[in-house]
HTML snippet that shows the backbone in 3Dmol.js (N, CA, C, O; Angstrom):
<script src="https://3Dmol.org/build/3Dmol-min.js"></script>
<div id="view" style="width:600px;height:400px;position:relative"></div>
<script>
const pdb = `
ATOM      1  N   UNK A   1      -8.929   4.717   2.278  1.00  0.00           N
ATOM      2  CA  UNK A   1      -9.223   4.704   0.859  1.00  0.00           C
ATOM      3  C   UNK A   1      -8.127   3.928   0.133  1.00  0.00           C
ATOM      4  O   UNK A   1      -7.034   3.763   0.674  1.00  0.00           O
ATOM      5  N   UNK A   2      -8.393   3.456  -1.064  1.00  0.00           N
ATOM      6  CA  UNK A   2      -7.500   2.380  -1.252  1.00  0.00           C
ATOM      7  C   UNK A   2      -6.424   3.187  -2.448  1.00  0.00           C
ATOM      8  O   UNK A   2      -5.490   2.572  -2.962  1.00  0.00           O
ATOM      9  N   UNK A   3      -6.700   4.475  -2.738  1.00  0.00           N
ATOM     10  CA  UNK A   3      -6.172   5.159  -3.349  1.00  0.00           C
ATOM     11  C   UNK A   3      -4.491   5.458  -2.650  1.00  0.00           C
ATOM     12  O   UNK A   3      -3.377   5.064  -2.996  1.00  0.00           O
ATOM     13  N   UNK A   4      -5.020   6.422  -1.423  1.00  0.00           N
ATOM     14  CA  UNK A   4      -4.158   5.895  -0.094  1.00  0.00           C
ATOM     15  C   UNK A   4      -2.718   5.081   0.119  1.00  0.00           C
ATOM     16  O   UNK A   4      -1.511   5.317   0.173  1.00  0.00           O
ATOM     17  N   UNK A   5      -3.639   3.976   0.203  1.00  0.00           N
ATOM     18  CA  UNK A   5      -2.997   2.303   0.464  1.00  0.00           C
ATOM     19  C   UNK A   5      -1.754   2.172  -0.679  1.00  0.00           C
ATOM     20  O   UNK A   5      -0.571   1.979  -0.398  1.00  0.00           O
ATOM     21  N   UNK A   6      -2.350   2.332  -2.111  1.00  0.00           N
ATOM     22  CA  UNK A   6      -1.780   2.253  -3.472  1.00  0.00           C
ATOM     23  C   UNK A   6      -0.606   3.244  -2.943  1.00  0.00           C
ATOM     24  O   UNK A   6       0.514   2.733  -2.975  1.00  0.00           O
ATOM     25  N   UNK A   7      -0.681   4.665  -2.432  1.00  0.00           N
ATOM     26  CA  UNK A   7       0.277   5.387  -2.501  1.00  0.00           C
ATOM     27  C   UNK A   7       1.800   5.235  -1.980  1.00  0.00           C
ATOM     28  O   UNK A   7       2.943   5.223  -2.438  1.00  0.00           O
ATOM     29  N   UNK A   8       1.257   5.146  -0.990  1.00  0.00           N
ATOM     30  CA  UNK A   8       2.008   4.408   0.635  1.00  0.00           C
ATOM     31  C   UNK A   8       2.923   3.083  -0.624  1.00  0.00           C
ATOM     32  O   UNK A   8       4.128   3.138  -0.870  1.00  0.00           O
ATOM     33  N   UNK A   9       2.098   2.184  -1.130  1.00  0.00           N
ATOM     34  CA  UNK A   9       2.644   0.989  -1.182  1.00  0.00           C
ATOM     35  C   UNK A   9       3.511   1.349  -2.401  1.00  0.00           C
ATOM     36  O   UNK A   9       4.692   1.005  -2.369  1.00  0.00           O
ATOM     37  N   UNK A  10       2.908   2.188  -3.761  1.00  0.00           N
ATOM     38  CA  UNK A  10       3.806   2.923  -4.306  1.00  0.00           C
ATOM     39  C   UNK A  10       5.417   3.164  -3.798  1.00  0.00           C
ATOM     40  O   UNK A  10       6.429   2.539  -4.115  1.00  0.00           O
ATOM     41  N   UNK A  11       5.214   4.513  -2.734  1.00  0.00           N
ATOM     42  CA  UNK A  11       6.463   4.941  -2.596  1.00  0.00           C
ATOM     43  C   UNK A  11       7.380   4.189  -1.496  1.00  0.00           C
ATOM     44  O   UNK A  11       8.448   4.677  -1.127  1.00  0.00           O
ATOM     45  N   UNK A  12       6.855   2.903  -0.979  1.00  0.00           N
ATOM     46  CA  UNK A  12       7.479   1.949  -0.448  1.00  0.00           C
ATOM     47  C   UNK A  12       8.570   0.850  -1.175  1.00  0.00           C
ATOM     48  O   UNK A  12       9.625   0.416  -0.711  1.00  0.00           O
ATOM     49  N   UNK A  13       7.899   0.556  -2.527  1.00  0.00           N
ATOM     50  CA  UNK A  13       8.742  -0.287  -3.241  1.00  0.00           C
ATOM     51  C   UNK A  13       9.866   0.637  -4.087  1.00  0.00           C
ATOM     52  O   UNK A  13      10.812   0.065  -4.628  1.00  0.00           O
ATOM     53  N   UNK A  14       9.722   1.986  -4.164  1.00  0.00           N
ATOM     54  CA  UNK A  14      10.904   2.278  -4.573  1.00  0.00           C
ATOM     55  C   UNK A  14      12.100   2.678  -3.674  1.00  0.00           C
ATOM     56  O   UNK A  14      13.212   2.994  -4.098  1.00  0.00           O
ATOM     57  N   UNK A  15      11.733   2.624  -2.407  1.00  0.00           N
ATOM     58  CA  UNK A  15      12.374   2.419  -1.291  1.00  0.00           C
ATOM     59  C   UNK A  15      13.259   0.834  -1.165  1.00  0.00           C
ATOM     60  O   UNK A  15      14.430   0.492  -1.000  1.00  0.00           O
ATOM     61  N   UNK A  16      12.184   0.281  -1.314  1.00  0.00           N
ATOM     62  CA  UNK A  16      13.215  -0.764  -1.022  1.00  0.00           C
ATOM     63  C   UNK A  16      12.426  -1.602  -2.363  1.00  0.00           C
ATOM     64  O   UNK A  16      11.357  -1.315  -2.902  1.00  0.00           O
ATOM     65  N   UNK A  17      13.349  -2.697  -2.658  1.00  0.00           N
ATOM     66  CA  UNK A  17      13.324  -3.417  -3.909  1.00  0.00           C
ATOM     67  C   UNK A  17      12.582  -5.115  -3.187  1.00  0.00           C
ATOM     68  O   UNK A  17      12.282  -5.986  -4.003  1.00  0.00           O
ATOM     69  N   UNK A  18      12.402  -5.338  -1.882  1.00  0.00           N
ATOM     70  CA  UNK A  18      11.902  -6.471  -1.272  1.00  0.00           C
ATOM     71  C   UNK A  18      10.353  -6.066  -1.350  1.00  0.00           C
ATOM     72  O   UNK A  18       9.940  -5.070  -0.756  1.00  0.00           O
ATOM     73  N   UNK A  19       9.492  -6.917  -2.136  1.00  0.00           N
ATOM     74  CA  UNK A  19       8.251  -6.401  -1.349  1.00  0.00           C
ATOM     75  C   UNK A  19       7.588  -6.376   0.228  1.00  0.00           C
ATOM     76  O   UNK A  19       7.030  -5.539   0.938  1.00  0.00           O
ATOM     77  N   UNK A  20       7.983  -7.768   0.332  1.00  0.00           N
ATOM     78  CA  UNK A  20       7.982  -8.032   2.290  1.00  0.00           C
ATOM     79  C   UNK A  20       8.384  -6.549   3.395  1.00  0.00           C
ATOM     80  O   UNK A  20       7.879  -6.150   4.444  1.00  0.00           O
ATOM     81  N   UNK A  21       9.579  -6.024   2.494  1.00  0.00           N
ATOM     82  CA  UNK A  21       9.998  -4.984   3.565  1.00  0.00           C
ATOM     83  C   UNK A  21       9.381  -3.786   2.960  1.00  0.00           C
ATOM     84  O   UNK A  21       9.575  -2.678   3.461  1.00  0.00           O
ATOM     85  N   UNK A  22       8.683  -3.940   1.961  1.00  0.00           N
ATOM     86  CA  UNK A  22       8.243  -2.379   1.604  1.00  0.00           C
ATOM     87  C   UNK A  22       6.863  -2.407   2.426  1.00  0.00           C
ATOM     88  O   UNK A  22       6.398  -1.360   2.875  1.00  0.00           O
ATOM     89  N   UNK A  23       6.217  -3.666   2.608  1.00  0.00           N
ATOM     90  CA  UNK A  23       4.978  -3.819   3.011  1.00  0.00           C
ATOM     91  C   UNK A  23       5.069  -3.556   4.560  1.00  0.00           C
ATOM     92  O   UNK A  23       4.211  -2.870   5.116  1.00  0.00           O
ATOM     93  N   UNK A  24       6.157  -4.129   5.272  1.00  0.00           N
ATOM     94  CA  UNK A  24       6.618  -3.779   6.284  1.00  0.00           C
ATOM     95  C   UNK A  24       6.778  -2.241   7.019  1.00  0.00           C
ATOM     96  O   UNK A  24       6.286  -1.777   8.048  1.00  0.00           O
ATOM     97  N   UNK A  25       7.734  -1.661   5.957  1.00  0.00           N
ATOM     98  CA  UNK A  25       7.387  -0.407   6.274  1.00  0.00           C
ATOM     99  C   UNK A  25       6.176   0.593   6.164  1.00  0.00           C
ATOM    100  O   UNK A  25       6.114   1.750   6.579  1.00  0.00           O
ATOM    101  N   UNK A  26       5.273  -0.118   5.529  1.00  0.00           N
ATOM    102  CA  UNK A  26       4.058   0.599   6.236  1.00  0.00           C
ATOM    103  C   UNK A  26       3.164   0.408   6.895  1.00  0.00           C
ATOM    104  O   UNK A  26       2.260   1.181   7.210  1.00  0.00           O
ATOM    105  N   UNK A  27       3.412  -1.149   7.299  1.00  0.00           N
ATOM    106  CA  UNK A  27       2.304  -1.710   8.438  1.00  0.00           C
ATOM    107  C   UNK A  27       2.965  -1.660  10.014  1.00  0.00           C
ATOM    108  O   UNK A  27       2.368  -1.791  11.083  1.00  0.00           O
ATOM    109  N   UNK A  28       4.164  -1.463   9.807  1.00  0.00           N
ATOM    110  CA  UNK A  28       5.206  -1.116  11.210  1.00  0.00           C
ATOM    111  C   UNK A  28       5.257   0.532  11.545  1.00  0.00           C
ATOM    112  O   UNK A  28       5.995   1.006  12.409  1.00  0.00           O
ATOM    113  N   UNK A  29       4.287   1.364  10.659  1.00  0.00           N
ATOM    114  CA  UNK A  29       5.044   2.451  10.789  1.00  0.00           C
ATOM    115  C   UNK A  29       3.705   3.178  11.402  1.00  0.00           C
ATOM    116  O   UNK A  29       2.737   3.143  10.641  1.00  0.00           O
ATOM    117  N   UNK A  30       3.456   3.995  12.974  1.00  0.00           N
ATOM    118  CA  UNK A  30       2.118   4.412  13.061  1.00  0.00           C
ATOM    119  C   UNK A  30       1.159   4.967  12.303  1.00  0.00           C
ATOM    120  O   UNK A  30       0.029   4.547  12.049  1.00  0.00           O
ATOM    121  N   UNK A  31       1.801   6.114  11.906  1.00  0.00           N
ATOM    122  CA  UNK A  31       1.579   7.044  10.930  1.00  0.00           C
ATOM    123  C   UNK A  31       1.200   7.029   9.634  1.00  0.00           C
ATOM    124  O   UNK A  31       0.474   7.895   9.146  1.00  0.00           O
ATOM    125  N   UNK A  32       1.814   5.737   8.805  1.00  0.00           N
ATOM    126  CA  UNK A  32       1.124   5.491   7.788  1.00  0.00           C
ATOM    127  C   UNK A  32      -0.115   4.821   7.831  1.00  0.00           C
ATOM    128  O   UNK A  32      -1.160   4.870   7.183  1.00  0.00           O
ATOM    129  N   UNK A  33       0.401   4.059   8.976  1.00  0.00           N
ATOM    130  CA  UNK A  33      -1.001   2.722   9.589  1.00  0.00           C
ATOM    131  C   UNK A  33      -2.226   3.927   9.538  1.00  0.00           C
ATOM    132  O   UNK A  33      -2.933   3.991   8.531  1.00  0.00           O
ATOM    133  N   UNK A  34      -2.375   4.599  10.345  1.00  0.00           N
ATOM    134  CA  UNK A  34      -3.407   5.927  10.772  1.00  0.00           C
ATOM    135  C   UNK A  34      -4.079   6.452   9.442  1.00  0.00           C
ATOM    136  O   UNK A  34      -5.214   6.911   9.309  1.00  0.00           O
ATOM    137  N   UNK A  35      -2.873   6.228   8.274  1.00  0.00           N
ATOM    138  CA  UNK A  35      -3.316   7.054   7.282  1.00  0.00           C
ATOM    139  C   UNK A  35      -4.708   5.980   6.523  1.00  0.00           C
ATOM    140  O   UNK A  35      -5.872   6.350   6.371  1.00  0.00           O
ATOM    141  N   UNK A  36      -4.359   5.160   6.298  1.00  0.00           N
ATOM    142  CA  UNK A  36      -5.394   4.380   5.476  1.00  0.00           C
ATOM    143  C   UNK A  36      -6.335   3.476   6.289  1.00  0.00           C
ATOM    144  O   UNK A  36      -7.527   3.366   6.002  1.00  0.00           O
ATOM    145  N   UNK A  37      -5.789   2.875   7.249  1.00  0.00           N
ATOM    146  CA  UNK A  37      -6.687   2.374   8.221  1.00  0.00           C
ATOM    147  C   UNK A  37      -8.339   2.732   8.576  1.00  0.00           C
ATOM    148  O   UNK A  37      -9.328   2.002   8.535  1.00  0.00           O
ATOM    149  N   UNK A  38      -8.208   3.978   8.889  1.00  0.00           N
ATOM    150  CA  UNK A  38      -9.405   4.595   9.322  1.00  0.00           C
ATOM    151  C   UNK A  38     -10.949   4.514   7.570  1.00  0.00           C
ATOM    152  O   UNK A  38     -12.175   4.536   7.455  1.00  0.00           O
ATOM    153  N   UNK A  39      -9.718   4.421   6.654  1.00  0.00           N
ATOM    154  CA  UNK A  39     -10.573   4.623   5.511  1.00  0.00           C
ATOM    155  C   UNK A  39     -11.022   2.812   5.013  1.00  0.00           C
ATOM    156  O   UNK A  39     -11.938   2.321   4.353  1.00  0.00           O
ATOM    157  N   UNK A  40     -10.566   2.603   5.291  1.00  0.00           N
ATOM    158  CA  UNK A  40     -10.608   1.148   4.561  1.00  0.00           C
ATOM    159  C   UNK A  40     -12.213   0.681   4.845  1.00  0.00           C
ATOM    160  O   UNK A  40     -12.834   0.981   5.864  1.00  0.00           O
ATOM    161  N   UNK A  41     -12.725  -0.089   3.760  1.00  0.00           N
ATOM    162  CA  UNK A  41     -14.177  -0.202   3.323  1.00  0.00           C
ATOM    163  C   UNK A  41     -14.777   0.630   2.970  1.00  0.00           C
ATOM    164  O   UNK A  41     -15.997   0.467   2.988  1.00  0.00           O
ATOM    165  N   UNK A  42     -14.185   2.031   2.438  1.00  0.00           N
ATOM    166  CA  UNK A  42     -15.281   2.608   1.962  1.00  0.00           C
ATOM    167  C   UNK A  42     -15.427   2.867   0.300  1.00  0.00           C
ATOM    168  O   UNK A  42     -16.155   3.747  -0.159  1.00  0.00           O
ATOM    169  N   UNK A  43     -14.446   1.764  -0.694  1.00  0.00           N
ATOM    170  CA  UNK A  43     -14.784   1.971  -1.504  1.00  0.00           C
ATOM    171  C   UNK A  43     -13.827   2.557  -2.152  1.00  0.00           C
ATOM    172  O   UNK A  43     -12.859   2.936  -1.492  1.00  0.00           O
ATOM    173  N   UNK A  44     -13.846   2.758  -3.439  1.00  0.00           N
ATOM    174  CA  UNK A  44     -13.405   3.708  -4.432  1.00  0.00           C
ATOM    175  C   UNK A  44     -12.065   2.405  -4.873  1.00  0.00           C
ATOM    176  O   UNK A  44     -11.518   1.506  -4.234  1.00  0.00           O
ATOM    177  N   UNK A  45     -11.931   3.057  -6.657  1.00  0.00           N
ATOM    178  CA  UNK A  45     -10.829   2.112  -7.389  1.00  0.00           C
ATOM    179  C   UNK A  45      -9.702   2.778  -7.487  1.00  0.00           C
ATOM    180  O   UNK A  45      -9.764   3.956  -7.133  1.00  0.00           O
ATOM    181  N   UNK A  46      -8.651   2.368  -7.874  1.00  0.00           N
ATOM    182  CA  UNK A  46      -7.482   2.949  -8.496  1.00  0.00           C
ATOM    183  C   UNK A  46      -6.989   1.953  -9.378  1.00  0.00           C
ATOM    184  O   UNK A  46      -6.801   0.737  -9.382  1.00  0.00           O
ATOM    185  N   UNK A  47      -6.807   3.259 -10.369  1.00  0.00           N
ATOM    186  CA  UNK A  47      -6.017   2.155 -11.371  1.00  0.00           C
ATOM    187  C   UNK A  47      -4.375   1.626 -10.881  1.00  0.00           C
ATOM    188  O   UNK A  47      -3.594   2.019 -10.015  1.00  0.00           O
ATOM    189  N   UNK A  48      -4.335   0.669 -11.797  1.00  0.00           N
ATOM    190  CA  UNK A  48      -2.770  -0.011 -11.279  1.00  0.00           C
ATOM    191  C   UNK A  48      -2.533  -1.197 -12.537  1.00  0.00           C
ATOM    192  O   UNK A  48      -3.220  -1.045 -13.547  1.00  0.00           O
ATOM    193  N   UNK A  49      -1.958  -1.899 -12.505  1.00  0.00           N
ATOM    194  CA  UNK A  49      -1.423  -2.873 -13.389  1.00  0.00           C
ATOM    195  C   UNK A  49      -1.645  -4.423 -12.485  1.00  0.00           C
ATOM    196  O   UNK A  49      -1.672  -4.698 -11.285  1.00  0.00           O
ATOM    197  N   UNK A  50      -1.783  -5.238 -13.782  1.00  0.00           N
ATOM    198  CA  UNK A  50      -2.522  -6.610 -12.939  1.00  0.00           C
ATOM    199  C   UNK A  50      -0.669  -6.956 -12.235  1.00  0.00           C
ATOM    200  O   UNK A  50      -0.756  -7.427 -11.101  1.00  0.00           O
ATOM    201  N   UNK A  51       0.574  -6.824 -12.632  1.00  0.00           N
ATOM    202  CA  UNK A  51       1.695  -7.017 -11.804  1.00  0.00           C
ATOM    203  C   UNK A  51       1.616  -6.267 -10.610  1.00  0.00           C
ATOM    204  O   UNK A  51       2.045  -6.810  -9.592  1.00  0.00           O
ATOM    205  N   UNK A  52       1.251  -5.368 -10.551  1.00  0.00           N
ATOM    206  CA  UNK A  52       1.237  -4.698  -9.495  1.00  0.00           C
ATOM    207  C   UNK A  52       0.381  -5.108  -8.035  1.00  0.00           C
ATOM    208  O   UNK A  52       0.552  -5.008  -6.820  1.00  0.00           O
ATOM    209  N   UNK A  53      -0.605  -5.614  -8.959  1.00  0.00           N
ATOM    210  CA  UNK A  53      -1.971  -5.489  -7.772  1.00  0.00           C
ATOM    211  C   UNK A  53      -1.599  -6.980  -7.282  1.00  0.00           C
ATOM    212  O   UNK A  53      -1.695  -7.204  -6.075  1.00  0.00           O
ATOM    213  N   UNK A  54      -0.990  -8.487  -8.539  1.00  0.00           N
ATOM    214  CA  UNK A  54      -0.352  -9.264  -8.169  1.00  0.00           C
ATOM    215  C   UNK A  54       0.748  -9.188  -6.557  1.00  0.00           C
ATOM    216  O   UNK A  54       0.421  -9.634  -5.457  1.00  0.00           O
ATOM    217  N   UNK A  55       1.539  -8.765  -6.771  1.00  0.00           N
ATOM    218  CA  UNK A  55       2.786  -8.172  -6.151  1.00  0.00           C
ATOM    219  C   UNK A  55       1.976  -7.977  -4.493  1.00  0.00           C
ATOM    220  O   UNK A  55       2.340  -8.557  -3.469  1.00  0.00           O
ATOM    221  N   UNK A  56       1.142  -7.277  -4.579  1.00  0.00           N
ATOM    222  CA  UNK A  56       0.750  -6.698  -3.602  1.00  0.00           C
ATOM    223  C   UNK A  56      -0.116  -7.453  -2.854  1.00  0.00           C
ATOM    224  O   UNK A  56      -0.171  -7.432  -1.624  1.00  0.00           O
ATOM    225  N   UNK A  57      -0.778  -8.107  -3.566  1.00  0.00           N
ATOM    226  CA  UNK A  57      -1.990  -9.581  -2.794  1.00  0.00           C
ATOM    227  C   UNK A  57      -0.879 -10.370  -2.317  1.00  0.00           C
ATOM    228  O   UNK A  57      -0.826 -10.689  -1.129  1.00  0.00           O
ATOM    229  N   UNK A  58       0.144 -10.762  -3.263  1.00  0.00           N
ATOM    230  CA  UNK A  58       0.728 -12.131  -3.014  1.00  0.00           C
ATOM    231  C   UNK A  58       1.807 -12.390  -1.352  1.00  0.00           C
ATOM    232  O   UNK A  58       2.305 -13.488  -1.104  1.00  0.00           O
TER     233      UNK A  58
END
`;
const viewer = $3Dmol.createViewer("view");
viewer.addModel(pdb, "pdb");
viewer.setStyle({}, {cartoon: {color: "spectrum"}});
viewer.zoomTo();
viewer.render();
</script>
């Protein structure tokens, strides 16, 4: 779920201030991988800010 994804990627960038390594730490990490993986395509929005959602595509 992309609600999920948002979260993870949330409490990643206040971890670290790089986006590369915040993104890192959750595509390197099993456990988070497990968490959203299984959900992905099924939909649903979350709000966020167009910097944010920027940040995160780019």
């Amino acid at each position: 779920c992309a609600r999920r994804l948002m979260k993870l990627w949330r409490a990643a960038r206040i971890q670290s201030n790089d986006p590369v390594e915040a993104w890192a730490s959750i595509v390197e990490d099993p456990a988070k991988t497990a968490e959203y993986k299984p959900r992905r395509g099924m939909g649903g929005f979350v709000r966020s800010s167009w910097d944010e959602v920027n940040e995160l595509i780019a």
